[in-house]
PDB file with one MODEL, atoms N, CA, C and O in Angstrom:
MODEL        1
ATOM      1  N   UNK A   1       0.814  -1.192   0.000  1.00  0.00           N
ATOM      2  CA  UNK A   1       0.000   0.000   0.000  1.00  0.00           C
ATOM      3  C   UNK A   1       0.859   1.259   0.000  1.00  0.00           C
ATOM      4  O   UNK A   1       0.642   2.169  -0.801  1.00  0.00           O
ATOM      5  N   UNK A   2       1.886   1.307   0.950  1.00  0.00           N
ATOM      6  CA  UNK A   2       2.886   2.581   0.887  1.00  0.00           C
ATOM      7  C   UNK A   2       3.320   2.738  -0.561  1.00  0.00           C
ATOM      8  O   UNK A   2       3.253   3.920  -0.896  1.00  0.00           O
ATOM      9  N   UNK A   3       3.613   2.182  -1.230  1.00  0.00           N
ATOM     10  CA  UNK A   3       4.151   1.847  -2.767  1.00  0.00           C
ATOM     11  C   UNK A   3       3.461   2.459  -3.404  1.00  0.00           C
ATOM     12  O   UNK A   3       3.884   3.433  -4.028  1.00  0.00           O
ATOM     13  N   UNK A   4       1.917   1.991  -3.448  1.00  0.00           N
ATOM     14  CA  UNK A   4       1.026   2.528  -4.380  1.00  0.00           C
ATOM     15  C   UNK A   4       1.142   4.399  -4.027  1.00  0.00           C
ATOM     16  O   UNK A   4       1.276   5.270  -4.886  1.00  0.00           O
ATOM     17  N   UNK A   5       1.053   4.582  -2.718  1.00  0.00           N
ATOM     18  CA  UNK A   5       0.332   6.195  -1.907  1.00  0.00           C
ATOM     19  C   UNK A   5       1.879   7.097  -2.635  1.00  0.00           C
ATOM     20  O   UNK A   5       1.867   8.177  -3.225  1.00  0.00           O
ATOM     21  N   UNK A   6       3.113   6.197  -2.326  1.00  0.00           N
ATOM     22  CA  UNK A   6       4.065   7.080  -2.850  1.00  0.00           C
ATOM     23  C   UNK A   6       4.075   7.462  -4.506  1.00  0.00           C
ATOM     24  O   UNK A   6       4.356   8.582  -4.933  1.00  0.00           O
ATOM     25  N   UNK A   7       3.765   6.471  -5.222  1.00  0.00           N
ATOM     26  CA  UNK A   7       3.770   6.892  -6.366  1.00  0.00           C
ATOM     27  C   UNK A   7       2.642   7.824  -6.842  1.00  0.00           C
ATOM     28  O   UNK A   7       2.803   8.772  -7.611  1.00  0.00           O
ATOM     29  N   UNK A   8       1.645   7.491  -6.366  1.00  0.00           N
ATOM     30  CA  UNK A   8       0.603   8.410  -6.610  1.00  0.00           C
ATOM     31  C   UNK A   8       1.395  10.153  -6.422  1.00  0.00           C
ATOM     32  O   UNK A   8       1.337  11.049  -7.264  1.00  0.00           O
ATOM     33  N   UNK A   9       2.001  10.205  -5.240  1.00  0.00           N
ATOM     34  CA  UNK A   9       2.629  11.609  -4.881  1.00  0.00           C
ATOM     35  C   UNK A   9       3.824  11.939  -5.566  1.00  0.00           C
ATOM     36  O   UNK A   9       4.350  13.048  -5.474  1.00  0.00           O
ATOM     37  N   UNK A  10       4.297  10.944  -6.297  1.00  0.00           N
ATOM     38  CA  UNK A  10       5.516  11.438  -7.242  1.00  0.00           C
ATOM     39  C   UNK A  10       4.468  11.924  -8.574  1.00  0.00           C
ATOM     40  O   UNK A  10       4.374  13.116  -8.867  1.00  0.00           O
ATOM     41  N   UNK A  11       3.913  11.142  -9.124  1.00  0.00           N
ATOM     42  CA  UNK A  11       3.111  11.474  -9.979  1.00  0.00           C
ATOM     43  C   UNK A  11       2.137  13.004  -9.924  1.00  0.00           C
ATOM     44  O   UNK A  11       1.933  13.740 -10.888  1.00  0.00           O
ATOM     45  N   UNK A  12       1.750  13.157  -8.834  1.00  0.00           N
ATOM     46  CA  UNK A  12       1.129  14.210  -8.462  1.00  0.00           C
ATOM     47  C   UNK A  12       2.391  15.251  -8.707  1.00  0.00           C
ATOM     48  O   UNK A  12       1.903  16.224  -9.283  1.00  0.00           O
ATOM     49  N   UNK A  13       3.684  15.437  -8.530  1.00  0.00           N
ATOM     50  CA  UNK A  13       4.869  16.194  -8.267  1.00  0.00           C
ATOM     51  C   UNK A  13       5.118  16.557  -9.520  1.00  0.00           C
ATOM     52  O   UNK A  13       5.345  17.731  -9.815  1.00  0.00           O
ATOM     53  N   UNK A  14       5.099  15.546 -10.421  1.00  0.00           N
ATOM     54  CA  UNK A  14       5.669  15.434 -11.785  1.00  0.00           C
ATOM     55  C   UNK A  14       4.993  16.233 -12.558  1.00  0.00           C
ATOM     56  O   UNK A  14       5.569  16.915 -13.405  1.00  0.00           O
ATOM     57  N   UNK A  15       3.007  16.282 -12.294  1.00  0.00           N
ATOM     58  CA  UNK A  15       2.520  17.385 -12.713  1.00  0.00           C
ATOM     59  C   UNK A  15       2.596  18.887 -12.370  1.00  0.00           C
ATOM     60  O   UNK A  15       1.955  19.835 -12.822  1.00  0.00           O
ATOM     61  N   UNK A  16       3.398  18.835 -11.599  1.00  0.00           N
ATOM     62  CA  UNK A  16       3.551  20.696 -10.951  1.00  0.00           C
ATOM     63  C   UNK A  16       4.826  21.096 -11.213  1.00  0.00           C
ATOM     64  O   UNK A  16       5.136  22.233 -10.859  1.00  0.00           O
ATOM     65  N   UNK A  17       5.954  20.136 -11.972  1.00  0.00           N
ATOM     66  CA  UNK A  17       7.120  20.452 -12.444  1.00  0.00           C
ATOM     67  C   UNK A  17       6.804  21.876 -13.539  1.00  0.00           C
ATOM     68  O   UNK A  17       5.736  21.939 -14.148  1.00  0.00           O
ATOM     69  N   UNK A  18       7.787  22.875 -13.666  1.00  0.00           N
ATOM     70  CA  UNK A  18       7.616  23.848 -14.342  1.00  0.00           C
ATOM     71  C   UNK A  18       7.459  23.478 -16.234  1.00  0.00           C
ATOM     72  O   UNK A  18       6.910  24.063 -17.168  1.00  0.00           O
ATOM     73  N   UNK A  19       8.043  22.561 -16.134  1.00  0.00           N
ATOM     74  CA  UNK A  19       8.008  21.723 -17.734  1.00  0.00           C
ATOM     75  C   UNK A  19       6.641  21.335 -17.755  1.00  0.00           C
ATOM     76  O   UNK A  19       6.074  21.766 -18.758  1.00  0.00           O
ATOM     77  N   UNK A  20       6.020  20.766 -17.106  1.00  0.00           N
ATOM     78  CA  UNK A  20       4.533  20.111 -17.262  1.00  0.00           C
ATOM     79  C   UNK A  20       3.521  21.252 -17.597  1.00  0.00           C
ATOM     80  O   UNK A  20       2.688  21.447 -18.482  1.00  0.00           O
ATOM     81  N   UNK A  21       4.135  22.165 -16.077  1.00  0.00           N
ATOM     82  CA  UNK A  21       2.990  23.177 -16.035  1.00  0.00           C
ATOM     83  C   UNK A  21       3.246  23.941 -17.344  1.00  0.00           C
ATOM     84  O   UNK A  21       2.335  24.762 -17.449  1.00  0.00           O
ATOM     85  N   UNK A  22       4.012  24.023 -18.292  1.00  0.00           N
ATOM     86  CA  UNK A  22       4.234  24.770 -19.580  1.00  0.00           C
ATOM     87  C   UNK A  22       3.588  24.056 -20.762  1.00  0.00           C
ATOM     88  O   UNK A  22       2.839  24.665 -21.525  1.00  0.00           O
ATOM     89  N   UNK A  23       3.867  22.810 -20.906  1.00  0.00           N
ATOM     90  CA  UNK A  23       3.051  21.762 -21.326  1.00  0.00           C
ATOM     91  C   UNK A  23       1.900  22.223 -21.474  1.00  0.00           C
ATOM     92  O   UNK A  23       1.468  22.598 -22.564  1.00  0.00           O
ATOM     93  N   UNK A  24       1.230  22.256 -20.353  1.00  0.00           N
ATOM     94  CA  UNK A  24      -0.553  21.731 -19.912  1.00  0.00           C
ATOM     95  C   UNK A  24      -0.793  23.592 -20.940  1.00  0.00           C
ATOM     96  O   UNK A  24      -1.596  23.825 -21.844  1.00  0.00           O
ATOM     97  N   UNK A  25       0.074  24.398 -20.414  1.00  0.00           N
ATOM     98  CA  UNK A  25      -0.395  25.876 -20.798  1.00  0.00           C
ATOM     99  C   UNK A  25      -0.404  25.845 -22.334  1.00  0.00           C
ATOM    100  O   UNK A  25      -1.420  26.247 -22.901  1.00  0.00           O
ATOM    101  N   UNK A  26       0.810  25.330 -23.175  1.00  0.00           N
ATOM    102  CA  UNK A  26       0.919  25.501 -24.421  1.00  0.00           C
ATOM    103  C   UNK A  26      -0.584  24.845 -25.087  1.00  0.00           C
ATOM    104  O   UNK A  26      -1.319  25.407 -25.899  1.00  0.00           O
ATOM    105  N   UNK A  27      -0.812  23.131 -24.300  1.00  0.00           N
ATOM    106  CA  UNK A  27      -2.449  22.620 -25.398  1.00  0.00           C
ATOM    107  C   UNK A  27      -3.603  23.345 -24.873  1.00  0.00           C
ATOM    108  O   UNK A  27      -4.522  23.675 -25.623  1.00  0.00           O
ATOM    109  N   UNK A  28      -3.603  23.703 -23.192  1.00  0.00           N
ATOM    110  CA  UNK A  28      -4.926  24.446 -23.092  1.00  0.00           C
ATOM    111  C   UNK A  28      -5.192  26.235 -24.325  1.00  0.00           C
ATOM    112  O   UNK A  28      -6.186  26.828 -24.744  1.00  0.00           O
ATOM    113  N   UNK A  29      -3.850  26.419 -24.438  1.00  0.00           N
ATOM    114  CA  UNK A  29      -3.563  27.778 -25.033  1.00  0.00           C
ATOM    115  C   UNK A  29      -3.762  27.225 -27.212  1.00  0.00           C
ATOM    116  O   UNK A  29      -4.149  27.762 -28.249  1.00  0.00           O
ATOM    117  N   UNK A  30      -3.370  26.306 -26.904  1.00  0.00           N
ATOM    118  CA  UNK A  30      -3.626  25.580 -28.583  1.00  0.00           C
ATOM    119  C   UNK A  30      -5.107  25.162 -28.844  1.00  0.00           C
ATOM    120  O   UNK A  30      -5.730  25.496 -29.852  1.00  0.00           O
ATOM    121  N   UNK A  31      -5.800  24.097 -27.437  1.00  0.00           N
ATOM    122  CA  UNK A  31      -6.856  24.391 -27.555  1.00  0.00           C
ATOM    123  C   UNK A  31      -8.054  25.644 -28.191  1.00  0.00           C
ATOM    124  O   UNK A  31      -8.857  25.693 -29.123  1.00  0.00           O
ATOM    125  N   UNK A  32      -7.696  26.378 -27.294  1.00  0.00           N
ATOM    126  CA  UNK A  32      -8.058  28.011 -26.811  1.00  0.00           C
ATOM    127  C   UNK A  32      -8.171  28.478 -28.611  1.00  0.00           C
ATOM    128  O   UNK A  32      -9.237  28.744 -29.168  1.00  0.00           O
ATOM    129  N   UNK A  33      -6.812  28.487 -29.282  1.00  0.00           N
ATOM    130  CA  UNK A  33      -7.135  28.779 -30.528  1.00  0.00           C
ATOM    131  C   UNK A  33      -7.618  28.297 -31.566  1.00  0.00           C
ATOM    132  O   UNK A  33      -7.963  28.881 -32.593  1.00  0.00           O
ATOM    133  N   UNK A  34      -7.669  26.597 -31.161  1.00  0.00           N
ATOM    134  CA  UNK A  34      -8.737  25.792 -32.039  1.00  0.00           C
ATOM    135  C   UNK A  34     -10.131  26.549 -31.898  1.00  0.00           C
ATOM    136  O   UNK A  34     -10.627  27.092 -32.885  1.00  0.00           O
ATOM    137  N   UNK A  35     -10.768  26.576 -30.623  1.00  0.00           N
ATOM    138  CA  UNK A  35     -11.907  26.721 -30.799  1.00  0.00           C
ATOM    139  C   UNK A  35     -12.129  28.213 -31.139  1.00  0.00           C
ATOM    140  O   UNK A  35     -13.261  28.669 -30.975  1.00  0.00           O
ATOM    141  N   UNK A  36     -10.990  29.128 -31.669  1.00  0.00           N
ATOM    142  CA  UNK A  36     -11.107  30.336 -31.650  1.00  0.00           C
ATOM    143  C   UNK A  36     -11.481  30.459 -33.241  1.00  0.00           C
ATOM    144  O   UNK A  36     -12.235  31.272 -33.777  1.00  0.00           O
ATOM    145  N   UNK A  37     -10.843  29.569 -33.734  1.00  0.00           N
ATOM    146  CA  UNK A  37     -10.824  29.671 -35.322  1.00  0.00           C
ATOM    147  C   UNK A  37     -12.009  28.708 -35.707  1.00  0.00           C
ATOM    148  O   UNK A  37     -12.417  28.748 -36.868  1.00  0.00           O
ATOM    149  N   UNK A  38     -12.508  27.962 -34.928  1.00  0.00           N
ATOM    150  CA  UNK A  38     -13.215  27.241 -35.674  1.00  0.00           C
ATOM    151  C   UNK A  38     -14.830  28.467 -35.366  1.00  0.00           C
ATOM    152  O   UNK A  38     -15.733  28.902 -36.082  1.00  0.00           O
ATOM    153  N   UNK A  39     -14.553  28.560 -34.340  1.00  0.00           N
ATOM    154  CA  UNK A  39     -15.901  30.006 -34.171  1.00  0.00           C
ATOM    155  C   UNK A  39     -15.847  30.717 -35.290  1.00  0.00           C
ATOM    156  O   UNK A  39     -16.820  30.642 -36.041  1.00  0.00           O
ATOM    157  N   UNK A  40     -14.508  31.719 -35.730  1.00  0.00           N
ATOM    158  CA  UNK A  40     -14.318  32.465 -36.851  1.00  0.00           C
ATOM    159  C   UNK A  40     -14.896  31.493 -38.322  1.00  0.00           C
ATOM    160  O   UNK A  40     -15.502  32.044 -39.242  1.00  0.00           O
ATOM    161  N   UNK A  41     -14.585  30.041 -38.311  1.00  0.00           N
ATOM    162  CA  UNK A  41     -15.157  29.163 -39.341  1.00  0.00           C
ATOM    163  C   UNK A  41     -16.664  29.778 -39.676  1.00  0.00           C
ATOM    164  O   UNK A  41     -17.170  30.380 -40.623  1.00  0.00           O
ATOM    165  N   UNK A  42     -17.218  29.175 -38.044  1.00  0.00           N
ATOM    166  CA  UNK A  42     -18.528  29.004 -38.344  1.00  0.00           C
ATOM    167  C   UNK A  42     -19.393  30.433 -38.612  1.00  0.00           C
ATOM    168  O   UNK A  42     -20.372  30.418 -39.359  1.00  0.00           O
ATOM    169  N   UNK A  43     -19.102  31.234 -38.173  1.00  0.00           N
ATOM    170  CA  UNK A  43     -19.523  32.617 -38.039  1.00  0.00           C
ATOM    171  C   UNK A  43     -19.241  33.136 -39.843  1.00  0.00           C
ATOM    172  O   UNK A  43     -19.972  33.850 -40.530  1.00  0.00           O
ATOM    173  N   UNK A  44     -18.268  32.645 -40.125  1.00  0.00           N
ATOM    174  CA  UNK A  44     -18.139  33.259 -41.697  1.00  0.00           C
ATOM    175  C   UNK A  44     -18.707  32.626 -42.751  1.00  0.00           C
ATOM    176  O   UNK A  44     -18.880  33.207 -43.822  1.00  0.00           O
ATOM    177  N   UNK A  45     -19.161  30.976 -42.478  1.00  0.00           N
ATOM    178  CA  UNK A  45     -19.964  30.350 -42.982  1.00  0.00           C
ATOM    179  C   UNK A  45     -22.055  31.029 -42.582  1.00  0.00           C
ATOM    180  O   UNK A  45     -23.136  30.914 -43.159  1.00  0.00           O
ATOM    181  N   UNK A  46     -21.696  31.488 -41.681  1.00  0.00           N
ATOM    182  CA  UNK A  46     -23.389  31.713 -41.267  1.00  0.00           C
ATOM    183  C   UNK A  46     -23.274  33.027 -42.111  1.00  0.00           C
ATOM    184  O   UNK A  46     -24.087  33.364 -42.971  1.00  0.00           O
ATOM    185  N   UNK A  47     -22.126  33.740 -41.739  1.00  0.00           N
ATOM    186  CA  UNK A  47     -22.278  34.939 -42.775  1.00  0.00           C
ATOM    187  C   UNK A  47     -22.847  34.960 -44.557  1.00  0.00           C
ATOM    188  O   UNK A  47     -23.590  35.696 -45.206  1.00  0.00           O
ATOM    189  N   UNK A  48     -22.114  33.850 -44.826  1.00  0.00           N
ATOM    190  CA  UNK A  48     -22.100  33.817 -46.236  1.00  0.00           C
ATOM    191  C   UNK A  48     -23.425  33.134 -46.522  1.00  0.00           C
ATOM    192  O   UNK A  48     -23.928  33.689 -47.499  1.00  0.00           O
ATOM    193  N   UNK A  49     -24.345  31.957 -45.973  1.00  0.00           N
ATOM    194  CA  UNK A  49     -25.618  31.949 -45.621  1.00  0.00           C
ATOM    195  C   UNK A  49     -26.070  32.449 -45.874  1.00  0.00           C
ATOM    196  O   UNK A  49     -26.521  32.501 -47.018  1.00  0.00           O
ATOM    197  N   UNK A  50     -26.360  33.475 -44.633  1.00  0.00           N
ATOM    198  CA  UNK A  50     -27.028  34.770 -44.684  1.00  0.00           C
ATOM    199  C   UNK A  50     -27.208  35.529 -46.017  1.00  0.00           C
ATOM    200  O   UNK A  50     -28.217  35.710 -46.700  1.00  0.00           O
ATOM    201  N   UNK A  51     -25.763  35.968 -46.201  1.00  0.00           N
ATOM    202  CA  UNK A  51     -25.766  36.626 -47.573  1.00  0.00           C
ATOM    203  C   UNK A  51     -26.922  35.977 -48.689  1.00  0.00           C
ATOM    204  O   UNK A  51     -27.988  36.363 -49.170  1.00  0.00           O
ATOM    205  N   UNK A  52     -26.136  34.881 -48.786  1.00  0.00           N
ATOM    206  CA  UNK A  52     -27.212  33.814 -50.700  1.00  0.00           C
ATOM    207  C   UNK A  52     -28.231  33.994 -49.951  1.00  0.00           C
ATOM    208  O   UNK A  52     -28.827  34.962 -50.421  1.00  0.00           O
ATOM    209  N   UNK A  53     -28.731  33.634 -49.113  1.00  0.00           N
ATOM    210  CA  UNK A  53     -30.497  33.474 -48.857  1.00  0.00           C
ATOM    211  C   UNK A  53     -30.768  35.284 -48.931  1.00  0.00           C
ATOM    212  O   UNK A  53     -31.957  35.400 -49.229  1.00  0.00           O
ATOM    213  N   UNK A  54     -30.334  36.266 -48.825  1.00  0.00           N
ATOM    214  CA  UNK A  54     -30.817  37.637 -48.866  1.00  0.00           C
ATOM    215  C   UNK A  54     -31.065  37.763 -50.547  1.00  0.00           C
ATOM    216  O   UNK A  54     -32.077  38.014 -51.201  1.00  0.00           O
ATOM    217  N   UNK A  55     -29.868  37.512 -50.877  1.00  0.00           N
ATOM    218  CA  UNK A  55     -29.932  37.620 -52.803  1.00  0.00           C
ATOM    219  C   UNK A  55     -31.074  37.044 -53.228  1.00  0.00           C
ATOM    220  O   UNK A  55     -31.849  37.681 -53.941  1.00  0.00           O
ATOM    221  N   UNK A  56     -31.400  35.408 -52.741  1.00  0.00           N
ATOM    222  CA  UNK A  56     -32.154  34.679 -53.313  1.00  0.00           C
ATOM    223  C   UNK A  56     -33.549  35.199 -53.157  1.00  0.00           C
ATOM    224  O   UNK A  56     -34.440  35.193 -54.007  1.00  0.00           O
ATOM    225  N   UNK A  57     -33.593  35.660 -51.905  1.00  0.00           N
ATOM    226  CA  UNK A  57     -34.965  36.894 -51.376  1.00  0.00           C
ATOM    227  C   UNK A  57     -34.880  38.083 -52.284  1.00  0.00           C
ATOM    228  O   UNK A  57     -35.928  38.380 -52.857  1.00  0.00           O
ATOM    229  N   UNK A  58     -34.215  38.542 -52.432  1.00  0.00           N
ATOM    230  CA  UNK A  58     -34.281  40.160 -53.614  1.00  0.00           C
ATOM    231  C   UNK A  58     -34.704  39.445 -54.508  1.00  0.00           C
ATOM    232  O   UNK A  58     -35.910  39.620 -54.685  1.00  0.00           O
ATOM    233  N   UNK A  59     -34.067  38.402 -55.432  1.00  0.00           N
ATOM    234  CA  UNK A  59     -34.328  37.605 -56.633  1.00  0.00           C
ATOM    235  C   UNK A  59     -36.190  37.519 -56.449  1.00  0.00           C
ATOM    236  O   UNK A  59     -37.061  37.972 -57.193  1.00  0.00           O
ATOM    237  N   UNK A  60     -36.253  37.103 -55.747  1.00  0.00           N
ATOM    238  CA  UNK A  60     -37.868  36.256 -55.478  1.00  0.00           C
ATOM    239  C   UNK A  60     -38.947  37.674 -55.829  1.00  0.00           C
ATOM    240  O   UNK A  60     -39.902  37.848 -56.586  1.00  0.00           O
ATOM    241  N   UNK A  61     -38.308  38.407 -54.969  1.00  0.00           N
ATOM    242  CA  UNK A  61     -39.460  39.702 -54.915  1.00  0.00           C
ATOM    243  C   UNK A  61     -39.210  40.610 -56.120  1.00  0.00           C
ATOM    244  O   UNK A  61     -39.858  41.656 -56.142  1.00  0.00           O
ATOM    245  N   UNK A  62     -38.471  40.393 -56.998  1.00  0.00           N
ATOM    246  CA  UNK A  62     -37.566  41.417 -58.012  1.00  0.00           C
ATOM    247  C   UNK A  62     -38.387  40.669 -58.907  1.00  0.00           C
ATOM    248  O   UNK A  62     -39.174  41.409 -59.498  1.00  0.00           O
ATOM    249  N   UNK A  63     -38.469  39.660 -59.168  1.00  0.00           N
ATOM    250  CA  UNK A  63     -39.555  38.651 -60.076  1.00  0.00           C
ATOM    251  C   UNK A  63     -40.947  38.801 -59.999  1.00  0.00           C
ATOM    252  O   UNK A  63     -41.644  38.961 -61.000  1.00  0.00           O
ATOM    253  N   UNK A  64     -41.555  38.739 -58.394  1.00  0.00           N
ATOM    254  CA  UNK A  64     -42.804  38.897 -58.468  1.00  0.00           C
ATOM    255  C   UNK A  64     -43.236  40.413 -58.560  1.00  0.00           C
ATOM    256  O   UNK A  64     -44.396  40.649 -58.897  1.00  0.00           O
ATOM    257  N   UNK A  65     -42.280  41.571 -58.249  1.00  0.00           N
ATOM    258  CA  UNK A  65     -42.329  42.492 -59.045  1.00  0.00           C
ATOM    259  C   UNK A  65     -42.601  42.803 -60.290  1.00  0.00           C
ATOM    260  O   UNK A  65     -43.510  43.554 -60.644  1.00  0.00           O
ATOM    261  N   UNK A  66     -41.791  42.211 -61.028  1.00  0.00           N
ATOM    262  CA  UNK A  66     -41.743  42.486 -62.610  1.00  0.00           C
ATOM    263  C   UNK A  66     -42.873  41.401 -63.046  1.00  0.00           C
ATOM    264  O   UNK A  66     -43.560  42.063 -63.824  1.00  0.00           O
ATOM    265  N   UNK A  67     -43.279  40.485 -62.998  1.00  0.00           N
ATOM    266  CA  UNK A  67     -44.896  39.750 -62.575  1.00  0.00           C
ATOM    267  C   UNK A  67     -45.938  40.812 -62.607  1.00  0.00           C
ATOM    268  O   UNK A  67     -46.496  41.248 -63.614  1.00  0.00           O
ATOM    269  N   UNK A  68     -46.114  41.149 -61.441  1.00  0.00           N
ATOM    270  CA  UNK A  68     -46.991  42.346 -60.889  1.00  0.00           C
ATOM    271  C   UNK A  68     -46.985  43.375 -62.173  1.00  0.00           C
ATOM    272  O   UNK A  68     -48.087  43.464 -62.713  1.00  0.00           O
ATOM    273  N   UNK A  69     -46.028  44.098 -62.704  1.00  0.00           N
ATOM    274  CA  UNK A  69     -45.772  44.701 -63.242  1.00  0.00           C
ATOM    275  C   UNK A  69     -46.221  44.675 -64.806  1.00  0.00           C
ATOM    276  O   UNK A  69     -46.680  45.678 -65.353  1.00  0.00           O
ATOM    277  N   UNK A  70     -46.066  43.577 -65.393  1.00  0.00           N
ATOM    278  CA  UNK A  70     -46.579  42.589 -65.859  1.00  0.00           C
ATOM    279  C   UNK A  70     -48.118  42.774 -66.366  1.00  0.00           C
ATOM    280  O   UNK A  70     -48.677  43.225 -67.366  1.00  0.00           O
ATOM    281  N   UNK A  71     -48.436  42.272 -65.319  1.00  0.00           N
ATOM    282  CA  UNK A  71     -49.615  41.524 -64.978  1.00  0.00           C
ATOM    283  C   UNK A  71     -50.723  43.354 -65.279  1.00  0.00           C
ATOM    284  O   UNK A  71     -51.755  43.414 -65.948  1.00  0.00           O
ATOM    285  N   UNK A  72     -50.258  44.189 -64.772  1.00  0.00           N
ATOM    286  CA  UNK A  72     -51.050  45.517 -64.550  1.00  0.00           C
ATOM    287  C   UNK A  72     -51.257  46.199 -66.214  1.00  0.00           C
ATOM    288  O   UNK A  72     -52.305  46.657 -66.669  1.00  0.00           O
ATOM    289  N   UNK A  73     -49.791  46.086 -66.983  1.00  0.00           N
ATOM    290  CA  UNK A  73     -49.945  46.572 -67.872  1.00  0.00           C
ATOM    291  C   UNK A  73     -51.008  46.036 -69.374  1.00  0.00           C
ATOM    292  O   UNK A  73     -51.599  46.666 -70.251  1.00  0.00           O
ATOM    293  N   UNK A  74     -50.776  44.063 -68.950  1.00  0.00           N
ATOM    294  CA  UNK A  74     -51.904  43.541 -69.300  1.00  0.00           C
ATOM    295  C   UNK A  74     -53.096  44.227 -69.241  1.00  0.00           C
ATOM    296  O   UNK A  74     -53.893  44.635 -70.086  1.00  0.00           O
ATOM    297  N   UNK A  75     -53.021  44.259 -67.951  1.00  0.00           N
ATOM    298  CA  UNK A  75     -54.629  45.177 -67.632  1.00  0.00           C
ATOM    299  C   UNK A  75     -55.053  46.260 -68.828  1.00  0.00           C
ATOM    300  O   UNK A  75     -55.901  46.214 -69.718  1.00  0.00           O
ATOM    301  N   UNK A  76     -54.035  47.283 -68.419  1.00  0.00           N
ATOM    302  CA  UNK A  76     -54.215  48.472 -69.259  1.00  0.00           C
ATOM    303  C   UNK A  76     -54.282  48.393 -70.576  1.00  0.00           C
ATOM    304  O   UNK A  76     -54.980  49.262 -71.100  1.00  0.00           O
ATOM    305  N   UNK A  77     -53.740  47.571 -71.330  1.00  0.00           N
ATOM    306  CA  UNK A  77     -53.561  47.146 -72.799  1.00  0.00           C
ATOM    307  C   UNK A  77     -54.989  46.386 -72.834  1.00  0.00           C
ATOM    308  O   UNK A  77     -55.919  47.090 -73.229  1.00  0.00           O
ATOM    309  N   UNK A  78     -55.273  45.173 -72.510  1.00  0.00           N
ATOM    310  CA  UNK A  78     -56.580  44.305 -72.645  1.00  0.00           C
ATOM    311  C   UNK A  78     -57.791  45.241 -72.433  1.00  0.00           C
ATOM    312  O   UNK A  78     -57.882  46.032 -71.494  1.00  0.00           O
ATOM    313  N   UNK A  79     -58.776  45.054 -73.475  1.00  0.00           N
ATOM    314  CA  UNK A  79     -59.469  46.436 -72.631  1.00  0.00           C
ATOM    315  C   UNK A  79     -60.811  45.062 -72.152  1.00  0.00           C
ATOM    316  O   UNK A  79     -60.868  43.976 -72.729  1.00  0.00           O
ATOM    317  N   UNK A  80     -61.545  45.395 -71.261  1.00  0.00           N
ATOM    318  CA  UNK A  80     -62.266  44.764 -70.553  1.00  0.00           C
ATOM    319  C   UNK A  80     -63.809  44.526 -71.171  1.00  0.00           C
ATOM    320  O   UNK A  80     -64.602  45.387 -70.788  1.00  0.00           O
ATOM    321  N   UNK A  81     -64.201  43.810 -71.794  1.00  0.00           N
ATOM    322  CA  UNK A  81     -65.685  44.090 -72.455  1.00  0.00           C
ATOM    323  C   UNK A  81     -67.113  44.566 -71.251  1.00  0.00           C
ATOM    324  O   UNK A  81     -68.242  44.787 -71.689  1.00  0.00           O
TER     325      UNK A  81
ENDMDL
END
């Protein structure tokens, strides 16, 4: 049992060495910029989204505009019996 309790406390030691603790800082800090860039990913993907579906909306109403438009001058030309 002493065997096991000591190693446990070397092990515990080994993580508070100044090398470890630089370690643990460099992947939490690599982490940190994974998820920094992958935010910037997703955010520029929702951007660009955003964008085509706005166009595809102008498109839609720019059509049923010129439809409408269309459709009125019919009017005026057809004369109505």
């Amino acid at each position: 049992m002493a065997g096991k309790t000591g190693q446990r406390n070397s092990a515990s030691q080994a993580s508070t060495t100044p090398e470890a603790l630089e370690q643990s800082f460099k992947q939490a800090f690599q982490i940190f910029v994974a998820l920094l860039v992958a935010t910037a990913i997703f955010a520029s993907i929702k951007h660009l989204i955003s964008r085509h579906s706005q166009r595809l909306l102008n498109r839609k109403q720019a059509i049923a505009a010129e439809k409408q438009a269309e459709s009125e001058l019919l009017e005026k030309i057809t004369p109505t019996p």
